[in-house]
Structures are given as structure tokens and as C-alpha cells.
matplotlib code that plots the C-alpha trace (Angstrom):
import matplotlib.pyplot as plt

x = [97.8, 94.5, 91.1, 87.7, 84.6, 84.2, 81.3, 77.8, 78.6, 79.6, 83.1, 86.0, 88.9, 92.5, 93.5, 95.5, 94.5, 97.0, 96.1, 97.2, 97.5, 101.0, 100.7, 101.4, 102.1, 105.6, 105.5, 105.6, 103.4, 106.5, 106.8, 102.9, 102.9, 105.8, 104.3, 101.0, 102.5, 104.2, 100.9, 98.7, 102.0, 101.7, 97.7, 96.5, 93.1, 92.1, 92.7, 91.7, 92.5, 90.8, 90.0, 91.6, 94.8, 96.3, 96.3, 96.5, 93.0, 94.7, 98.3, 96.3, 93.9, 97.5, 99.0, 95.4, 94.8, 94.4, 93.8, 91.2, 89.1, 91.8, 91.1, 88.2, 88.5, 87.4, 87.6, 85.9, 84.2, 84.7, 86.5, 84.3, 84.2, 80.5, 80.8, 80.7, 77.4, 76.4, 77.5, 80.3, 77.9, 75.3, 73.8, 75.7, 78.8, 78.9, 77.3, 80.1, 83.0, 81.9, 82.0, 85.4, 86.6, 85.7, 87.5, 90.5, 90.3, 89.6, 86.5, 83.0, 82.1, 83.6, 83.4, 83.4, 82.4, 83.0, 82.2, 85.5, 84.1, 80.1, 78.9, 76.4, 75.4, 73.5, 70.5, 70.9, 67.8, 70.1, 73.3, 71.6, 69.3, 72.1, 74.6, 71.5, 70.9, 74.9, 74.1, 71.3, 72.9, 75.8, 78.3, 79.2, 78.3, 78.6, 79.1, 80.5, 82.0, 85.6, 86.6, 82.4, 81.5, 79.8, 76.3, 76.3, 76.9, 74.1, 71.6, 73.0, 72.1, 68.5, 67.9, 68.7, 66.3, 63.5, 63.3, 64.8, 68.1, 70.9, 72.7, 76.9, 78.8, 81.9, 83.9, 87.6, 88.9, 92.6, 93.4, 96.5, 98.3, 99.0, 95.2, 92.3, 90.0, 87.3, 86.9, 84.7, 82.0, 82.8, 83.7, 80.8, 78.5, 80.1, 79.3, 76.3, 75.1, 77.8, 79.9, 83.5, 86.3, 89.3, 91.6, 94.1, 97.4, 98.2, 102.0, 100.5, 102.6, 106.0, 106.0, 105.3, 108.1, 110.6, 112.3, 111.8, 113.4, 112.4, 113.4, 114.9, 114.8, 112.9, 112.5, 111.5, 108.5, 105.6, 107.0, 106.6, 102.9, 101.7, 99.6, 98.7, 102.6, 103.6, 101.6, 103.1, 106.4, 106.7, 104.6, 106.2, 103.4, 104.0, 107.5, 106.9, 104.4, 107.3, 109.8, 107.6, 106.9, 110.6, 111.2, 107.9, 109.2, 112.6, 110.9, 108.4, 111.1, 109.4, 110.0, 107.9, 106.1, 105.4, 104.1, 102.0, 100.5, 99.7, 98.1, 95.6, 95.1, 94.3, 91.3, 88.3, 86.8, 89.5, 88.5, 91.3, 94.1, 94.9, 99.0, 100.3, 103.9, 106.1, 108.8, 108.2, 110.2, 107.7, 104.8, 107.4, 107.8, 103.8, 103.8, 106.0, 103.9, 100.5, 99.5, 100.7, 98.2, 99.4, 98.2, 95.6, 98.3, 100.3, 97.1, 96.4, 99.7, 100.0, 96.3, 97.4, 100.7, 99.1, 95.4, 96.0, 95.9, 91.6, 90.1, 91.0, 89.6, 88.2, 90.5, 89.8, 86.8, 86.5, 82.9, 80.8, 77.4, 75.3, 74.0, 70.8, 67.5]
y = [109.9, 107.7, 109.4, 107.5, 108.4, 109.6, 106.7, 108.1, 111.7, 114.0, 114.4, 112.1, 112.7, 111.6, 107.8, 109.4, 112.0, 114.3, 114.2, 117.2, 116.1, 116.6, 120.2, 122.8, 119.8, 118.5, 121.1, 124.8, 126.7, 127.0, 123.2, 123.1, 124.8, 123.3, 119.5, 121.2, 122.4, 119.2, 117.4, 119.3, 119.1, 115.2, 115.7, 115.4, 116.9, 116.1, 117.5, 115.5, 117.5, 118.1, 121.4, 119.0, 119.1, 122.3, 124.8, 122.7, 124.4, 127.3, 126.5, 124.5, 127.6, 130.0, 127.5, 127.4, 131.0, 131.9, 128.3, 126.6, 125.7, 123.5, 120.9, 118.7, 120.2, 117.8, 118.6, 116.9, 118.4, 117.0, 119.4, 121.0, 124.4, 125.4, 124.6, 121.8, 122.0, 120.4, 117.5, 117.5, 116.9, 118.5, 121.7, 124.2, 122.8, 121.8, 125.4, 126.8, 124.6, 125.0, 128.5, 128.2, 125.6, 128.0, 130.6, 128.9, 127.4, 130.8, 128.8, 129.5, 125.9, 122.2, 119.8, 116.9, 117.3, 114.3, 113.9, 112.6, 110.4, 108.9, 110.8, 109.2, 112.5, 114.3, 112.9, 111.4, 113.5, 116.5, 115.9, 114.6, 118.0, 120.1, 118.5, 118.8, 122.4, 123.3, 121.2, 123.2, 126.3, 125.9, 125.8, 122.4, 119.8, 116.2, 114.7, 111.5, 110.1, 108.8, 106.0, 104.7, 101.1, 99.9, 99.2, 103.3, 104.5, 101.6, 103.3, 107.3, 106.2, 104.7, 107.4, 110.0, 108.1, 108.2, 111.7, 113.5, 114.7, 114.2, 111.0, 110.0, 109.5, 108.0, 106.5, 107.3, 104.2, 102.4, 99.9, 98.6, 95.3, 95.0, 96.4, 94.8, 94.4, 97.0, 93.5, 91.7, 94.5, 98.2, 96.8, 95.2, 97.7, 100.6, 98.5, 98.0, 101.5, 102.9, 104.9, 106.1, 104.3, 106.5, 104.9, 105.8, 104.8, 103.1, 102.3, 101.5, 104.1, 103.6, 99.5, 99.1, 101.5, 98.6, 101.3, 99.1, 96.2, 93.2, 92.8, 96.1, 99.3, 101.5, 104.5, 107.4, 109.9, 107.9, 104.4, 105.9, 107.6, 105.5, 102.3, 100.3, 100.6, 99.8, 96.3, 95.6, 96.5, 93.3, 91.2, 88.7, 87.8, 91.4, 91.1, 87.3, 89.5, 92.2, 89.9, 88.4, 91.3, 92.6, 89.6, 90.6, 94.4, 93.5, 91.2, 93.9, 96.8, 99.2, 99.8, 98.2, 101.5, 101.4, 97.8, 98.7, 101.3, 99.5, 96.8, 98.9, 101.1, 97.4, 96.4, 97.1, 98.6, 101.1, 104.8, 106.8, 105.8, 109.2, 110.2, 111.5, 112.4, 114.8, 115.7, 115.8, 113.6, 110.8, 112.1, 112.0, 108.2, 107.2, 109.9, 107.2, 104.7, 106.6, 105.1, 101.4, 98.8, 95.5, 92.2, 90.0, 87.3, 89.5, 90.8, 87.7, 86.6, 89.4, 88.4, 85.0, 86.1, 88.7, 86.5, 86.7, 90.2, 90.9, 88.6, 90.7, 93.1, 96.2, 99.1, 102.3, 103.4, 103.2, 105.2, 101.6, 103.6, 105.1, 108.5, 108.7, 108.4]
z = [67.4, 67.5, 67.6, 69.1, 69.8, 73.5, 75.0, 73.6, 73.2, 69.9, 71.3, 69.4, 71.5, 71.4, 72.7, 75.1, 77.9, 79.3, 83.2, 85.1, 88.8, 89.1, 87.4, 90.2, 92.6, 90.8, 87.2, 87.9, 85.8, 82.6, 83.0, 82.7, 79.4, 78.0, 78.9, 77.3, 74.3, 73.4, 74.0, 71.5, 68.7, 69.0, 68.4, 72.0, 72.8, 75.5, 79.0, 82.9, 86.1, 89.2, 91.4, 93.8, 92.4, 94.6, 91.7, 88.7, 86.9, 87.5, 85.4, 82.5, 82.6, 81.7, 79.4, 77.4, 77.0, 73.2, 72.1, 74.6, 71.7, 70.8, 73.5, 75.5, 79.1, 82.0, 85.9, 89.0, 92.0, 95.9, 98.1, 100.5, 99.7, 100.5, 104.4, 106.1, 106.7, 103.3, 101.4, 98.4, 96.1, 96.8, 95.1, 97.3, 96.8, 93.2, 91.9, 93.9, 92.8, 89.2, 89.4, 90.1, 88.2, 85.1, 86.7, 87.1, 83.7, 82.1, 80.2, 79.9, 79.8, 80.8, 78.4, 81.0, 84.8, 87.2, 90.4, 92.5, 94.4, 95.6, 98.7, 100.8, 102.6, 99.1, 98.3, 94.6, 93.3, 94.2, 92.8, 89.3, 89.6, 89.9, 87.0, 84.8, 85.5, 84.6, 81.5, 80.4, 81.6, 78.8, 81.6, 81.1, 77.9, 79.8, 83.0, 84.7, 87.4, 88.8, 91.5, 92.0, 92.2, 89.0, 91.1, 91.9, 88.7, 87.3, 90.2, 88.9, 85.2, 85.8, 88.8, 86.0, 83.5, 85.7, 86.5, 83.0, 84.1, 81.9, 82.8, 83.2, 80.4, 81.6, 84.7, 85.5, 87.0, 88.5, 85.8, 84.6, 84.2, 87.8, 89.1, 86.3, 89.6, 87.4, 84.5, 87.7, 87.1, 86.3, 82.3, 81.9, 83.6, 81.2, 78.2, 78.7, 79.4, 76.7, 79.4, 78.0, 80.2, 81.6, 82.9, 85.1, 86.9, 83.5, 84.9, 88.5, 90.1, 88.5, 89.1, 85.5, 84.3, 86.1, 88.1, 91.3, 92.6, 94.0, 97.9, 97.2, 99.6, 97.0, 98.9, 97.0, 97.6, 95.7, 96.7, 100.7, 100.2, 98.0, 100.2, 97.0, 95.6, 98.9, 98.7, 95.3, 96.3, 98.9, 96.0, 94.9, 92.2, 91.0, 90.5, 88.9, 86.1, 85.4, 85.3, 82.5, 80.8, 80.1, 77.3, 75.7, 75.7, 73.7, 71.2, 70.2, 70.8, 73.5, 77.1, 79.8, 80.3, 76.2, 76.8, 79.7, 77.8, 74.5, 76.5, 77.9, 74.8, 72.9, 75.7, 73.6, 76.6, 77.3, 75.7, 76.7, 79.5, 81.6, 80.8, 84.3, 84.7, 87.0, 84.2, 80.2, 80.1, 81.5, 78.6, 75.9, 75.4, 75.2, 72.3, 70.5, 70.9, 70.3, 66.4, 67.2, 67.8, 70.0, 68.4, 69.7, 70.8, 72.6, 74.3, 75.2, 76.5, 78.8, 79.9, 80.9, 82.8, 85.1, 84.9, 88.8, 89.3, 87.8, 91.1, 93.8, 96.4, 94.6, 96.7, 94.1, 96.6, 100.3, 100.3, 99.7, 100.7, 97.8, 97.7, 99.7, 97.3]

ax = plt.figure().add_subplot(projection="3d")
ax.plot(x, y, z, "-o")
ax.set_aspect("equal")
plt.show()
């Protein structure tokens, strides 16, 4: 397993994250530990869920007890759970989801706390208040934020320089082979203010794995909830891409799903791509591939074939407002 430096804070985390959505959703709570336990034995540290994620805090929580200082926790806040009365991120609600996040964890403190998405309801002053008091409270070390345009995380960082509070840290973001939409601006925003880059949907929802077929029925839970796979799945420029890929796979010995991975972990901008899976099965393979490093050519190469897919309409956010200053 690779190790890198986590954007501009102290923590050096592992090059892949274990992402725990489909924890409690897909993996019952022995699955959860068993998919954990395998994790940390193949040097993974680092841990990404969401109190969104039905009772996935709860299972990672169980399968940590004993050995949380073993791993980097992060979580996000969005579901309403101080009324409707006041926004998601405001001061009501986060306090209150916070609180509960550590509960369910079975923590004292969250290594990495992200706001799920921008809410144009909380003023900014607020929300940046209220992260920086659970900073210096000890109850959680950074902050950052998932699925925000680059210009609201650029306006969060230079709202939180001007008034003191501690500022983001990272952005979780859709990239993959298939979805590079985040190179127009969120890349060059987070280098420029140093933010980690999580990645996620590194196999774009199965399409990258090759387990669907062109003009084919592909029914299947995820390919019939899922509106961006369902766009892909009548693309015919997405299928032209895999179809592309699979030589590229057999010359360099790995599965689609290894290539898609090693592609993204080589993009110098890339910190560490969220691993999501329903079965161990689907971790197991990326484990394989964690210590090898794709070549600049090759990089380049798969560039070039799916060169189409980086100018396109920006679909990880629908909330286009900011948050009110």
C-alpha cells in the first residue's frame, strides 16, 4: 500500500480510502467487519462514510471498537435532523449531527468532517463558525467538503480567511475515466489552495468493471436507480472508450476495473480515490493493484481515448446557489 500526505494537513493516509456507503445498505454488520478487517491487513487507514448512509457509522463504529486509533475517520453532515425549521448546515443542525456521528462511531473525535452538499439557506458566516468551534473543541481535527462547485469552495476558503475560522481541506468529487468534468475547474481550484482530492465513483458505477453491454438490456438494481449510468448505458462514445480500454488491460495484465483504478491513482491531482463495493469480493482486487504505479504513456493514452468525456456538463451538484454571506 502507498502512503501520501492528506492536502495541507499532518495526516498521511493510505492511496486508497475504504468508502462505507454500502455498509448496512448491501453488507450487514459481520460483512462490515470482515470487509474492514481485510482493509487494515492490506495497510488501509483510512475510513469515508456518511451519517447519510442508513446505519453505516453505526457498523464501522462496531467493527472499530478496540482499534479506532488504527485509522483516519471521516463522515459528512446534511440530513435534517434539527427540524425543518433551520438549514442543514447551519449551527443547529451540524452540532446536533456531530453529536451523533461520534456516537455512532463510538469516537471522541473525527478526523475529517464534510459537508454533503452546499446549502443556500445557512448563512456562510454560520456554517464556517460552527466547523471552527468543533475544531477547537477537539471534537473533530479537519474539515472539508463533497459534491460543491470549485467557485463555492474558492468563496468557503477566502470567507474562512477573512474572519479566522479554520478553512476546508479537501473536496470529495465524481471522477473517473468516463466523468473527468471536475479537470474544467475543481482540479485547478484544489491546487491552487492545496485541498486533498477524494475521489469517488472510480469505476463510474460498474461501467468501468465491463459487466455491461452495449445495446444490451442491463437491468440490474444500480443500472435502474442510477440516472448518470443510465445515460452511459445508451452511450455509444462510452462503450467506444471501454471497448478501447480492454486491449490496454491484457497488455499490462489487470482487469478493466484495475486499469480504471491505476489511472486515477497516477493523476497527480488525485489524493486518495474512495473504494466502494457491496461484496468483499469487489475491495479485494484494488488491494492487488495498490503498490503499482501506471506509466506516463499509458496515462496518457487513456487521456487521449476518453479526451471526450472532461468537456461536459458538470452533473455532481444540482444546488448551483452559494451559501448566503
Amino acid at each position: 500500500m502507498q502512503y501520501v500526505r492528506f492536502g495541507n494537513t499532518d495526516m498521511t493516509v493510505s492511496r486508497l480510502c475504504l468508502g462505507g456507503m454500502m455498509f448496512s445498505r448491501k453488507i450487514d454488520a459481520d460483512g462490515t467487519r470482515r470487509v474492514i478487517d481485510e482493509a487494515l491487513d492490506c495497510g488501509v487507514n483510512f475510513i469515508d462514510t456518511a451519517e447519510t448512509y442508513t446505519d453505516s457509522e453505526d457498523y464501522i463504529g462496531r467493527a472499530l471498537a478496540g482499534r479506532r486509533e488504527k485509522v483516519f475517520l471521516a463522515t459528512k453532515v446534511y440530513t435534517r435532523r434539527a427540524g425543518e425549521q433551520v438549514g442543514r448546515n447551519s449551527r443547529a443542525n451540524i452540532e446536533l449531527s456531530l453529536d451523533r456521528s461520534l456516537g455512532q462511531l463510538r469516537t471522541d473525535r473525527i478526523d475529517l468532517y464534510q459537508l454533503h452538499h452546499p446549502d443556500a439557506e445557512t448563512p456562510l458566516d454560520e456554517t464556517l463558525e460552527t466547523l471552527d468551534r468543533a475544531i477547537r473543541s477537539g471534537k473533530v481535527r479537519h474539515v472539508g467538503v463533497t459534491n460543491h462547485y470549485a467557485w463555492q469552495c474558492a468563496t468557503m476558503i477566502e470567507r474562512a480567511r477573512a474572519r479566522g475560522f479554520g478553512a476546508i481541506v479537501s473536496i470529495q468529487c465524481r471522477c473517473n475515466i468516463l466523468d473527468r468534468a471536475v479537470e474544467m475547474e475543481t482540479v485547478p481550484m484544489a491546487q491552487r489552495f492545496g485541498l486533498a482530492m477524494m475521489p469517488y465513483a472510480p469505476l463510474c458505477g460498474g461501467m468501468l468493471t465491463g459487466k455491461y453491454e452495449r445495446g444490451g438490456i442491463n437491468r440490474g438494481n444500480r443500472a435502474e436507480n442510477d440516472t448518470k449510468l443510465q445515460s452511459l448505458l445508451t452511450s455509444d462514445a462510452a462503450f467506444d472508450v471501454i471497448d478501447q480500454l480492454r486491449p490496454i488491460a491484457a497488455e499490462h495484465d489487470v482487469t478493466l476495473a484495475q486499469l480504471a483504478m491505476l489511472w486515477l491513482l497516477a493523476k497527480p491531482f488525485v489524493t486518495t480515490p474512495i473504494l466502494g463495493g457491496s461484496k468483499l469480493e469487489h475491495f479485494r482486487p484494488m488491494y492487488e493493484i495498490a503498490d503499482r504505479v501506471m506509466s506516463g504513456d499509458v496515462v496518457k493514452r487513456i487521456d487521449e481515448i476518453s479526451s471526450g468525456f472532461v468537456h461536459r456538463r458538470f452533473e455532481n451538484q444540482p444546488v448551483k446557489e452559494g451559501a448566503r454571506l
